[in-house]
N, C-alpha and C positions, 0 to 999 in steps of 0.2 A: 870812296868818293871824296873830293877835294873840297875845302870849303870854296865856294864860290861868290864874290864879291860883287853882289846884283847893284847896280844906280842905271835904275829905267831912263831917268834923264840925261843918262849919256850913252843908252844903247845905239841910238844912230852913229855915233863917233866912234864906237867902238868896232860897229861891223867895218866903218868905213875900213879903219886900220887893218882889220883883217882880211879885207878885198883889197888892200893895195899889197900887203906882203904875201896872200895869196897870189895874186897877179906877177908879183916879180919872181917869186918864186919858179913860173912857168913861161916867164920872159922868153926864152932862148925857142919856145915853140910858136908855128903859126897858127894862131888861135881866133877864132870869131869872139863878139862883144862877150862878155863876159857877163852870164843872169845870177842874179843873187835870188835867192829866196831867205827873207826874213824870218823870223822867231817871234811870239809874243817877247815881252816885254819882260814878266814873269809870271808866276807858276806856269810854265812848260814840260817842266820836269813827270814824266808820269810815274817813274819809281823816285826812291833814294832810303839811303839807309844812317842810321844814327846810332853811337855806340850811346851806351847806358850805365850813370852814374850815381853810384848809393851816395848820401851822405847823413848819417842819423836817420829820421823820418824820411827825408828827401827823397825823390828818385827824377832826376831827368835826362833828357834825349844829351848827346852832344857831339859835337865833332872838333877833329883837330886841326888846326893852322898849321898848313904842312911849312911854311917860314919859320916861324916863331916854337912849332908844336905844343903850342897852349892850347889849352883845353875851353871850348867855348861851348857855352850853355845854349841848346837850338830850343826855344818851345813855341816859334814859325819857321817858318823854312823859305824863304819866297821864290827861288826856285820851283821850289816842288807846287804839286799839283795843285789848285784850289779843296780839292776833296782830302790828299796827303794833310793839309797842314788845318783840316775841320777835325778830321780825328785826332790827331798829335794827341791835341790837351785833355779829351776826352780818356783816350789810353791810358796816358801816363798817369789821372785821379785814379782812375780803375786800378792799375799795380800798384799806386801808393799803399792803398790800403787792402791787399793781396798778401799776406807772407810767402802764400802758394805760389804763386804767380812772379813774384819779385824778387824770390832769391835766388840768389845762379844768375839772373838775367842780366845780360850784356850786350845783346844788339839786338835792335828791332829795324827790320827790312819791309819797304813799304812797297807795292805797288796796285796803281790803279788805271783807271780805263777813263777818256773822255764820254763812255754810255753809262756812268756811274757806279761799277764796280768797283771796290777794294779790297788787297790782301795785305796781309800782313804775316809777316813770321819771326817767330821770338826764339832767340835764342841764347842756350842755358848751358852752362859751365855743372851739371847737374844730371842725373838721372832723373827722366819723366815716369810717372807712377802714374798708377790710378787718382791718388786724389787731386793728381796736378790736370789731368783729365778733367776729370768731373767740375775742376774750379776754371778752364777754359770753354767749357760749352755753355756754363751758366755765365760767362763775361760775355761769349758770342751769343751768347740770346739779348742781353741787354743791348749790346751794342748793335743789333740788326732791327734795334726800333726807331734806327737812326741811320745806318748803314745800310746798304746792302755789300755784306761782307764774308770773307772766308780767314778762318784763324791756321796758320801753319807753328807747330811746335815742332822747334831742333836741338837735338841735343847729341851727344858721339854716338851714332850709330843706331841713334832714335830719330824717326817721323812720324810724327798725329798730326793727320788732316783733318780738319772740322770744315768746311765739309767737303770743299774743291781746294786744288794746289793752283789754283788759272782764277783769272777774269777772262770776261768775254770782251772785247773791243768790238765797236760795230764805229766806222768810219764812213762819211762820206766822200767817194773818188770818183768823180767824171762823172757827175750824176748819175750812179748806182749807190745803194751799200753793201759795205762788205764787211762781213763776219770774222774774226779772229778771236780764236784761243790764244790766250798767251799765257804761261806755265811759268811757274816759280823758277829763276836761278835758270830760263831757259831767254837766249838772247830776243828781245824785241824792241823796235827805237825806241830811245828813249822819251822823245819829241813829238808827240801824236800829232802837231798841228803843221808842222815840217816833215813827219812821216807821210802826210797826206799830197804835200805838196812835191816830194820827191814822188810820188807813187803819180801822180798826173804830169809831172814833167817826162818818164819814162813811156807812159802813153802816149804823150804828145810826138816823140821820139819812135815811135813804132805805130804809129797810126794808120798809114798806106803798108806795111808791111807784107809779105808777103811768103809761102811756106811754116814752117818752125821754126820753134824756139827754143835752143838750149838754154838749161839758167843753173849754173853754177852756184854754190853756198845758199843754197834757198831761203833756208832758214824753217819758220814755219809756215812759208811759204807766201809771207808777205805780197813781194811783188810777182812772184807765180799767178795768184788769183786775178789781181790786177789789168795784167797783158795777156790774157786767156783770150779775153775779146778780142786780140789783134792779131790774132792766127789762128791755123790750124790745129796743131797740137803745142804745147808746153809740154816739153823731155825737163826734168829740174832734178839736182843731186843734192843732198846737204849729207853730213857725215856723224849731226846728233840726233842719239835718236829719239831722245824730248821732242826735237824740233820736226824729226821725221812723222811722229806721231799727230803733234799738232797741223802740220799741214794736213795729213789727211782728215783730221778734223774737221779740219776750214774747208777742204774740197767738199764734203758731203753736209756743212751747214751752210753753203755758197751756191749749191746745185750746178756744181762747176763740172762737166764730164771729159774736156778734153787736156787737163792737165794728170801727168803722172810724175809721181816724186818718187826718187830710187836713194835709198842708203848708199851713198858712198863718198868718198874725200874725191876734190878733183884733180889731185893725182894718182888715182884709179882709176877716174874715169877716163883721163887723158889712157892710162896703159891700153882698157878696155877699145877706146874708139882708131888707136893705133896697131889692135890685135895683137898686143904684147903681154895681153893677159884673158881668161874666158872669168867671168863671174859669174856664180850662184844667183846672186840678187837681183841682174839681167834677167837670167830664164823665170824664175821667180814671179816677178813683172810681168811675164811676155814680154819685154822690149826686145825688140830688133834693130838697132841703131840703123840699118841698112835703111828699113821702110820710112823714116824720118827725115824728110828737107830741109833741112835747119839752115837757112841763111841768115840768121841774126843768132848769136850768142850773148849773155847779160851774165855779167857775172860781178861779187858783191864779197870780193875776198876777205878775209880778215888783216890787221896790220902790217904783218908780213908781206902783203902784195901776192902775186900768182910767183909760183915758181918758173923756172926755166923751163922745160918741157912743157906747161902747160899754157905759159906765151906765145910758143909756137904752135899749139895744136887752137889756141885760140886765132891768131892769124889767118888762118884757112879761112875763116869765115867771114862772108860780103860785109854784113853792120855788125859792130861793137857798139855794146853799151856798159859804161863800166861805173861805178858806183864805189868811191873811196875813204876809207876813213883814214888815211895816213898819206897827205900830200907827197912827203919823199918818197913813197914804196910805189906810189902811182905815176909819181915822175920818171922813176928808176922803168915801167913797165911802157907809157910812152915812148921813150925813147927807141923804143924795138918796135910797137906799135906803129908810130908814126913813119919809119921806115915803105910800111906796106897799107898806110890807110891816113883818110885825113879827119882831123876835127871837125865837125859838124856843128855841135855842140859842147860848151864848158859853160858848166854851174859849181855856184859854192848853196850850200844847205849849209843856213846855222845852226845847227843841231844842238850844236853847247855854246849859248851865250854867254859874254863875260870871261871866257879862257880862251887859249890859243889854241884847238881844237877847231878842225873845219873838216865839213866832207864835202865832197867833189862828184859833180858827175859830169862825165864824159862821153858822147856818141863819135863812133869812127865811122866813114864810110870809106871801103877800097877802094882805092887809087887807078 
């Protein structure tokens, strides 16, 4: 992670500029007004991670200036979460005076939940043993008179879980809430208070809906659970299977019965729904592509954008709703898009305040 240069007092200026080169950027299409959704100010950050530096006695968090790559001393973070940056200073007394605990160690990875869970996981240039055990459960006892917390140790080919590798996320979306596992080193936004607002801008977007919903890169099943309510069935693919697990998590502590998550990348599944390929993990499911009326497709690609094939097998479909972290990969997919559908809707989510980073969403409807 980058260090990032927070001044609340010019957050307004700053998003401006990034909805105007947002905006030009996507000049050359016809677009409706264009909605922003805001960020706090700071601590939005619900993870982040900090490398870790001895010096004699000393031990503290830091990160580096990827300009300059000086080395800067973090003991707040304003970013990160209000809870991230409660325990910082508490941790880092705790390792000072640890030999167990402080030697080898070189990066501590944070994340947390706006329902007040925290994890943490320390990692060691070291073989974990038993006594380095035994001196992590006695730190995780003190610290859970203060926390409610779970301790992860890593080391080459070593994991100790003390006691969960997740927090639990519980969100309020469209006046419900909704339950989320979220799982170490497994993708979750990073932005809970602009997670939440993307997750009701996609309802708003699918609210008269009608049939199913395919949902591509699910994740763990974030916006799966979400638009459950706006149809019939949710068919949803993701291809980790962390994240495969954690959705089914969320589905049975959601009491959610009509969404199903299937392991696969969505160029399988594209193979699969062109009968260019039979899968295992279909029959598996029971899923019958056939029985499923899927007039809206949602899909939430990674920076690479969709591939070729799977542009076109997404075109077949009445509503697009597309959801982007890489403005050029989503322009590049546009372009084909707009061809056979038109914009409905274009949003910017400022997900990462302070960098040039924006995510995008976009609703098509054919033409």
């Amino acid at each position: 992670m980058s260090l990032e240069f927070v001044d609340p007092d010019n957050y307004e200026s700053q998003l401006d500029a990034k909805k105007e080169q947002f905006t030009q950027l996507f000049s050359t299409f016809e677009l409706p007004e264009l909605e922003c959704f805001a960020s706090e100010k700071q601590h939005y950050r619900m993870r982040s991670q900090f490398r870790v530096w001895h010096e004699g006695e000393d031990l503290y968090f830091y990160m580096t200036d990827q300009d300059t790559r000086q080395r800067i001393r973090v003991e707040q973070f304003l970013p990160a979460s209000t809870l991230i940056n409660e325990l910082m200073p508490r941790l880092v007394e705790e390792l000072k005076v640890s030999p167990i605990l402080r030697f080898k160690l070189f990066q501590a990875n944070f994340l947390s939940s706006i329902s007040g869970e925290i994890m943490v996981s320390l990692l060691y240039h070291k073989v974990l043993d038993d006594e380095w055990l035994t001196a992590i459960k006695a730190l995780k006892e003190r610290l859970s008179k203060h926390f409610t917390i779970n301790i992860i140790g890593r080391a080459r080919r070593q994991k100790f879980i003390v006691d969960n590798d997740y927090v639990i996320e519980k969100l309020n979306v469209d006046g419900q809430q909704l339950i989320y596992q979220q799982v170490e080193n497994s993708f979750t936004q990073p932005n809970a208070e602009v997670s939440v607002k993307m997750l009701e801008w996609a309802i708003d977007c699918t609210r008269d809906s009608e049939g199913d919903l395919l949902e591509l890169y699910c994740g763990n099943g974030n916006f799966s659970l979400a638009l459950a309510k706006n149809f019939n069935r949710v068919l949803a693919t993701e291809v980790s299977t962390p994240s495969v697990n954690s959705a089914q998590f969320n589905i049975a502590a959601n009491n959610i019965d009509n969404v199903t998550i299937v392991r696969m990348s969505a160029e399988e599944f594209t193979q699969a729904i062109n009968g260019v390929r039979e899968f295992n993990r279909l029959k598996e499911k029971n899923v019958e592509l056939s029985s499923y009326q899927c007039n809206t497709i949602f899909v939430d690609p990674p920076r690479a954008g969709l591939d070729d094939e799977t542009v076109k097998m997404v075109q077949q479909y009445d509503n697009i709703m597309y959801i982007s972290c890489n403005p050029e990969t989503l322009k590049n997919n546009l372009e084909v898009f707009t061809q056979t559908h038109q914009i409905k809707k274009f949003s910017l989510f400022d997900q990462f305040p302070y960098t040039h980073h924006t995510e995008a969403g976009v609703f098509l409807v054919k033409k």
